[in-house]
C-alpha positions in Angstrom: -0.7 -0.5 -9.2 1.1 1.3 -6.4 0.8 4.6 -8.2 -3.0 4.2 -9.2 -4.0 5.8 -5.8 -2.0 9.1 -6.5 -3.5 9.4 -9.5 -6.8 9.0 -7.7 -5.9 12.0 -5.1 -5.8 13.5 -8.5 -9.2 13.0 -9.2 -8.5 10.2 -12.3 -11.2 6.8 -11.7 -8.7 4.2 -10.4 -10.7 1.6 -12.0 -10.0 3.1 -15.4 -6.5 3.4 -14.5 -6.0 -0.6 -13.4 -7.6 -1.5 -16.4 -5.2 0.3 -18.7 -2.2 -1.4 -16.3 -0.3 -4.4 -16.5 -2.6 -5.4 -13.4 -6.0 -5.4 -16.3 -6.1 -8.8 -16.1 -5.5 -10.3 -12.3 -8.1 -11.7 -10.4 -10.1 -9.5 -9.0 -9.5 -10.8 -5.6 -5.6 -10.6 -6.1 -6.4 -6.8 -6.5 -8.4 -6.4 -3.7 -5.4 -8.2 -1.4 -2.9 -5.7 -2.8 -5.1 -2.8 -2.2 -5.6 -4.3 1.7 -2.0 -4.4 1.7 -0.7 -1.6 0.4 -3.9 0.4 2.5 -2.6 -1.1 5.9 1.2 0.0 4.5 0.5 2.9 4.2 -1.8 3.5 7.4 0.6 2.1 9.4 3.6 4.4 8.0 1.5 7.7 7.8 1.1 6.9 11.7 4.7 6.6 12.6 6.4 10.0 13.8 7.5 12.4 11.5 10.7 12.1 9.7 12.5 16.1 10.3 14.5 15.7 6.8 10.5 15.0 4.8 8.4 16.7 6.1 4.5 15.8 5.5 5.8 12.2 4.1 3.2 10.8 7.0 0.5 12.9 6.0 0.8 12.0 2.5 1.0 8.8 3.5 -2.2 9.0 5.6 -4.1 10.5 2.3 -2.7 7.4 -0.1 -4.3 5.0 2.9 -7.4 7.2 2.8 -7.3 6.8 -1.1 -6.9 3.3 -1.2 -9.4 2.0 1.0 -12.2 4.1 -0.4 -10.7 2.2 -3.8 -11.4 -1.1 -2.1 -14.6 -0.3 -0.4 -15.9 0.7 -3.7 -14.5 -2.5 -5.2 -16.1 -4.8 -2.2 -19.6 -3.1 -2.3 
Protein backbone atom coordinates (compact mmCIF):
# COMPACT_ATOMS: atom_id res chain seq x y z
CA UNK A 1 0.00 0.00 0.00
CA UNK A 2 2.77 2.56 0.63
CA UNK A 3 3.46 2.90 -3.01
CA UNK A 4 -0.42 3.21 -4.11
CA UNK A 5 -0.14 7.09 -3.52
CA UNK A 6 2.74 7.50 -6.08
CA UNK A 7 0.99 5.84 -8.44
CA UNK A 8 -1.82 8.20 -7.70
CA UNK A 9 0.47 11.49 -8.26
CA UNK A 10 0.58 9.55 -11.42
CA UNK A 11 -2.82 9.95 -12.17
CA UNK A 12 -3.73 5.78 -11.69
CA UNK A 13 -7.37 5.48 -9.25
CA UNK A 14 -5.84 4.28 -5.94
CA UNK A 15 -8.84 2.36 -5.27
CA UNK A 16 -8.17 0.20 -8.36
CA UNK A 17 -4.74 -0.09 -7.42
CA UNK A 18 -5.57 -1.57 -3.54
CA UNK A 19 -7.84 -3.83 -4.95
CA UNK A 20 -5.31 -5.45 -7.28
CA UNK A 21 -2.80 -5.52 -3.92
CA UNK A 22 -2.20 -7.90 -1.35
CA UNK A 23 -4.19 -5.17 0.83
CA UNK A 24 -7.76 -6.29 -1.56
CA UNK A 25 -9.05 -7.81 1.17
CA UNK A 26 -8.45 -5.89 4.75
CA UNK A 27 -11.02 -4.19 6.40
CA UNK A 28 -11.88 -1.25 5.22
CA UNK A 29 -11.20 0.53 8.35
CA UNK A 30 -7.64 -1.12 8.63
CA UNK A 31 -7.11 0.77 5.32
CA UNK A 32 -8.28 3.89 6.29
CA UNK A 33 -5.85 3.71 9.68
CA UNK A 34 -2.79 3.06 7.39
CA UNK A 35 -3.67 5.75 5.07
CA UNK A 36 -4.10 8.25 8.49
CA UNK A 37 -0.87 6.90 9.29
CA UNK A 38 1.24 6.92 6.58
CA UNK A 39 -0.71 10.66 5.70
CA UNK A 40 0.49 12.10 9.14
CA UNK A 41 4.20 10.30 8.17
CA UNK A 42 4.51 11.78 5.67
CA UNK A 43 3.14 15.42 6.62
CA UNK A 44 5.19 15.48 9.42
CA UNK A 45 8.57 14.54 7.42
CA UNK A 46 7.79 16.82 4.30
CA UNK A 47 7.70 19.52 7.21
CA UNK A 48 11.14 18.83 8.64
CA UNK A 49 14.14 21.00 7.11
CA UNK A 50 15.62 20.04 4.14
CA UNK A 51 18.14 17.35 3.93
CA UNK A 52 21.35 19.31 1.56
CA UNK A 53 22.44 15.65 0.16
CA UNK A 54 18.23 15.10 -1.28
CA UNK A 55 17.07 17.73 -2.28
CA UNK A 56 13.15 18.22 -2.74
CA UNK A 57 12.74 14.73 -0.55
CA UNK A 58 10.35 17.20 1.80
CA UNK A 59 8.48 18.45 -0.96
CA UNK A 60 7.82 15.14 -2.31
CA UNK A 61 7.02 14.18 0.81
CA UNK A 62 4.57 17.05 1.27
CA UNK A 63 2.80 15.87 -2.24
CA UNK A 64 2.57 11.94 -1.03
CA UNK A 65 0.72 13.56 2.34
CA UNK A 66 -1.35 15.73 -0.08
CA UNK A 67 -2.02 12.38 -2.16
CA UNK A 68 -2.99 10.34 0.64
CA UNK A 69 -5.37 12.22 2.48
CA UNK A 70 -7.39 13.22 -0.60
CA UNK A 71 -7.25 9.10 -0.84
CA UNK A 72 -8.86 8.92 2.61
CA UNK A 73 -11.18 11.77 2.36
CA UNK A 74 -12.59 10.11 -0.69
CA UNK A 75 -12.70 6.83 1.11
CA UNK A 76 -14.56 8.52 4.41
CA UNK A 77 -17.16 10.52 2.37
Amino acid sequence: MRLIPDLAACGHDPEEQLRRSGWAGAPAGLVDVALAGLAGRAWRDGHRPEPPEVPGLRRMQREQAGHLLRWLEGRMS
